[in-house]
N, C-alpha and C positions, 0 to 999 in steps of 0.2 A: 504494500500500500504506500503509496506517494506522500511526501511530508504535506501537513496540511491536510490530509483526508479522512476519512473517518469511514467505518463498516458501515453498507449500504447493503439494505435487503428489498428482496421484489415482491408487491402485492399486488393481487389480480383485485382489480377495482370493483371489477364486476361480482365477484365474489365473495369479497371480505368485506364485509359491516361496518367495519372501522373505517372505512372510508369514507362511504356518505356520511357517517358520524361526523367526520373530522371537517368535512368539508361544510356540513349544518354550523359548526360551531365557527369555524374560524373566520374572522370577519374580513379576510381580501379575498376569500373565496366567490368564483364567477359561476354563472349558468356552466362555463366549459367546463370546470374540473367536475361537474356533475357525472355520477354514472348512467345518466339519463342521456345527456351526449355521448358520452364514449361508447354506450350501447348502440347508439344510432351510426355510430363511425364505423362499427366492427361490421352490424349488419349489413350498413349501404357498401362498404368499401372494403370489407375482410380485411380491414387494420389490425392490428392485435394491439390493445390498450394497455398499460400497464403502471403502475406508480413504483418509481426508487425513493425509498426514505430509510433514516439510519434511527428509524424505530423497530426495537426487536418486537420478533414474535410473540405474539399473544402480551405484549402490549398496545396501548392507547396509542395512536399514533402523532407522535408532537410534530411532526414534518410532513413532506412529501413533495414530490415532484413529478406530474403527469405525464404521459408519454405515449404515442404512437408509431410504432416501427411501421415502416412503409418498404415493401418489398416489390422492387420495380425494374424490368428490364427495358423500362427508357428511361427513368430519370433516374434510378438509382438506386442503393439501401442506402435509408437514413433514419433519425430518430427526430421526430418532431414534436411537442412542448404549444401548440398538441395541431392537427389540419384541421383547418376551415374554420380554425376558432381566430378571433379577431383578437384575442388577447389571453393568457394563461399565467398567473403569477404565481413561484415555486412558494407555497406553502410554507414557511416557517413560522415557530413560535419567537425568535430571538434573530435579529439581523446580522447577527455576529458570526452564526452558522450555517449561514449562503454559501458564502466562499468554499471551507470543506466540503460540502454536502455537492456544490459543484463539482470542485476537483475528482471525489469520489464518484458522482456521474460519469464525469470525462473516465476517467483511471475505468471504469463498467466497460465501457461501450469500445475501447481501444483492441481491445481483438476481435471485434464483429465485422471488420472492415467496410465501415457505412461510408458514404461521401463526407456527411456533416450529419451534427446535432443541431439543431436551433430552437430557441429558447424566443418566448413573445410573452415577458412580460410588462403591469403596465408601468411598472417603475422600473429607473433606468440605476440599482444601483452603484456605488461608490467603483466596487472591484464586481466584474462577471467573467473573475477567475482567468481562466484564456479566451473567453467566449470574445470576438468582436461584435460591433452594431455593423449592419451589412444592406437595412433597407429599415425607411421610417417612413411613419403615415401619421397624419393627424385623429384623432381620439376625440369625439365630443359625447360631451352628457349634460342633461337638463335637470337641477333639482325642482324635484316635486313636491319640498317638505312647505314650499310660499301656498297664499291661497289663490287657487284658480285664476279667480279677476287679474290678480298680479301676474301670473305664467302668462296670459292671452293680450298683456299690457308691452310686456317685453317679446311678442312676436312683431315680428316685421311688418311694419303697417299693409305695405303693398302686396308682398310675395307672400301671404302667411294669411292675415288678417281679412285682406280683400279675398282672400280664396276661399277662406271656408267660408263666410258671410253668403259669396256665390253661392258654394253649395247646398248650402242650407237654405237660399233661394229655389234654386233648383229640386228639392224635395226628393234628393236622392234616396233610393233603395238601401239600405245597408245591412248586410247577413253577417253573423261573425258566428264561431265557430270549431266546427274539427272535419266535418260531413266528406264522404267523398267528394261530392256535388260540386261542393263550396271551393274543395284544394283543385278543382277539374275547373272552373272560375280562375282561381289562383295562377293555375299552371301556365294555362292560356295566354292570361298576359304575363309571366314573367317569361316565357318564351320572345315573346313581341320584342318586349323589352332587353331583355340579351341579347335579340339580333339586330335590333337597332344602338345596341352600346359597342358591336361587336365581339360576342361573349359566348361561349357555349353555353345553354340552361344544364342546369344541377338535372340527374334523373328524377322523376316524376317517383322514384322507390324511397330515392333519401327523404322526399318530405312525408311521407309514411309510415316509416321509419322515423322521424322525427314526433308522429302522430301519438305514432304506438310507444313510444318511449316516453315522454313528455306529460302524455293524457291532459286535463285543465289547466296544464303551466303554458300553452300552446294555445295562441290563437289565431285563425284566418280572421279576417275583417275583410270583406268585398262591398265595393258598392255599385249601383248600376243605373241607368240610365233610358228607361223603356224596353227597359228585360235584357241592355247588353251594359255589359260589365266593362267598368271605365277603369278602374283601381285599385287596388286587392293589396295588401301588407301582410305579415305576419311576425308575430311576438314569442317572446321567450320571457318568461318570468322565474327569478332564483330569486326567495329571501325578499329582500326590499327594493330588489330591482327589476327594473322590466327591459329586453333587451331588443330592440326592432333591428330584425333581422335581414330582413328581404321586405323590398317594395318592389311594384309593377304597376306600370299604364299603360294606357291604349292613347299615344301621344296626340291622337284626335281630336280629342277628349282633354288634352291636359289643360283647358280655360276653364273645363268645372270645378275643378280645385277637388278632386277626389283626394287623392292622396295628407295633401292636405288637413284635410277632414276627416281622412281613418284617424291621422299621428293625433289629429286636436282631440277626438274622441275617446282613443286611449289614452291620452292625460288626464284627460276630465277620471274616467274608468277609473286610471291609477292611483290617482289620485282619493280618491272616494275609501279605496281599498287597503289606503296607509302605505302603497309606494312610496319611497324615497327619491327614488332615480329612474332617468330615463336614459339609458345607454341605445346612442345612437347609431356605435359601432365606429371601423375605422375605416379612414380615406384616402385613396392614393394623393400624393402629396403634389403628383401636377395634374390633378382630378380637382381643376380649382373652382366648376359648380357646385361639384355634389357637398365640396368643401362650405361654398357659399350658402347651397340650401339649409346644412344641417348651424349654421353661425345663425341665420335668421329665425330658429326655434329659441332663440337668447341663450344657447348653450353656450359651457364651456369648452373652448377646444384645447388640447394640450399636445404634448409631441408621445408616438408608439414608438419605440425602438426595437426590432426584430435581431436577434443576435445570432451568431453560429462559431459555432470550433472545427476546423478541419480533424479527424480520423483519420484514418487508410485509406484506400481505396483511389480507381482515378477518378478521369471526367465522365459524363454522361451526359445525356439529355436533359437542358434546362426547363426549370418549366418555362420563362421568359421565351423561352425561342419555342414551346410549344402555342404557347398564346399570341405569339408574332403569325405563329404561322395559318392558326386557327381564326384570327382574324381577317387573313386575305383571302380566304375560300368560304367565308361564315355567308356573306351578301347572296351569296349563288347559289345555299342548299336551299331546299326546300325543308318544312319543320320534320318530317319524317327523319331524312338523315341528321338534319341538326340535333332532333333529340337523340337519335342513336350514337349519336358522336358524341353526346355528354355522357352517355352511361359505360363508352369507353375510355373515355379521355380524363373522369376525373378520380378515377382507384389511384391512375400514375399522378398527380398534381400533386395532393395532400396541401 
């Protein structure tokens, strides 16, 4: 064992108790460290989930650090801290015991011969051991602990404000949810909408899998417009936060301020329900709309930093150059192979 390290033992999250115990309690725990996502990671993507912490067996566990091994013949073996999760922070009870508990991760994973480990948590601390920072996105969220009137005070008059007032002119439809029906709504436009961003959609199995692992922590919101469906969001709730996930619209449509009107909706919701937070999720950093839409909820925005440590192993297929490429053939499919090209294309991404 490496100076600086400390005995690390492996827990399958999925099966030990202690886990979602640890994760109930510990107050920077996220929707992602849930075993309710990493269920949904193994199912949609045959990840294998697992947490390193230097709490012995059949002890309470005072640490831990999430993990998904990704086994890939385009992009690689690597260990990821965790895919698809927009943020994952290593579990400790004491700041002082990152470092080691790092080092001993690295010291784990050094004869697995992965590409990289990388680590997304939301603080960026002091020392992340050998870990560098390798790509950063901006991070917002809205406290929901103010009253209501104040939250709808501090939206943006024009882009925010004037759009729901619209829609609530409008006397839109609104279904919210878990229903096949509702996610077949859903799908629909997040399809639209990923091939107008130039993006492959998620399979239509992960948000099912999302359904069935989640159950009422999980909600579709659709709204529609003389029986066709303009806008559709979906939530995640951990604790005292509620996490908007994925949005979609029918760009047609986007003057009735649907969308809008889901997120206004679930604050009111969240609000009511003793939510604290509204995690907005994070944004690519020369994504300077989606950056702009989510500043005009009066969030706060902060900086993500994504880390990683080289292992063994060589070069492989990035995902960067898989999304370069999947974007100049995306205009030309038709939704058939587009959606079948997400349900190959994102086992390899992570």
């Amino acid at each position: 064992m490496s100076e600086g390290s400390i005995a690390v033992h492996r827990v399958d999250p999925l099966k030990d108790a202690r886990w979602d115990e640890f994760v109930r309690r510990h107050p920077h725990s996220s929707v992602f460290h849930s075993s309710a996502w990493l269920r949904a990671l193994q199912r949609s993507y045959l990840y294998e989930p697992f947490v390193l912490t230097a709490s012995a067996p059949g002890e309470d566990l005072d640490n831990g650090i999430a993990f998904c091994r990704i086994e890939s013949f385009v992009t690689g073996r690597r260990a990821i801290s965790l895919p698809f999760s927009d943020h994952c922070e290593p579990l400790v009870s004491a700041q002082e015991m990152l470092e080691p508990l790092l080092n001993s991760v690295t010291a784990y994973f050094r004869s697995e011969n992965l590409r990289y480990i990388e680590m997304r948590p939301l603080t960026s601390p002091q020392s992340m051991a050998c870990f560098r920072g390798f790509r950063q996105f901006w991070w917002h969220t809205v406290d929901l602990r103010r009253d209501p009137a104040d939250i709808f005070r501090a939206l943006h008059k024009d882009c925010v404000q004037r759009k729901i007032r619209r829609a609530e002119r409008e006397s839109l439809l609104e279904e919210s949810g878990r229903s096949e029906h509702l996610l077949a709504k859903f799908y629909d436009l997040l399809v639209l909408t990923r091939r107008r961003h130039g993006l492959v959609p998620q399979p239509i199995t992960w948000f099912r899998h999302l359904i069935g692992c989640f159950g009422d922590a999980l909600t579709i919101r659709v709204v529609s417009k003389g029986g066709r469906p303009v806008a559709a969001i979906l939530t995640l709730r951990h604790k005292s936060v509620i996490v908007y996930k994925y949005g979609c619209s029918d760009p047609s449509c986007y003057q009735l301020g649907g969308v809008q009107y889901l997120l206004w909706r679930t604050i009111q919701d969240a609000h009511h329900q003793g939510i604290r937070e509204l995690d907005l999720g994070r944004t690519d950093y020369d994504d300077s709309g989606l950056a702009q839409f989510k500043d005009r909820w009066g969030s706060t925005r902060s900086t993500l930093t994504y880390w990683r440590t080289s292992t063994q192993g060589g070069a492989a297929t990035s995902r960067s150059s898989i999304v370069r490429t999947a974007r100049v053939l995306l205009p030309h499919m038709p939704d058939t192979v587009l959606t079948a090209l997400g349900r190959i294309l994102y086992r390899h991404i992570g």
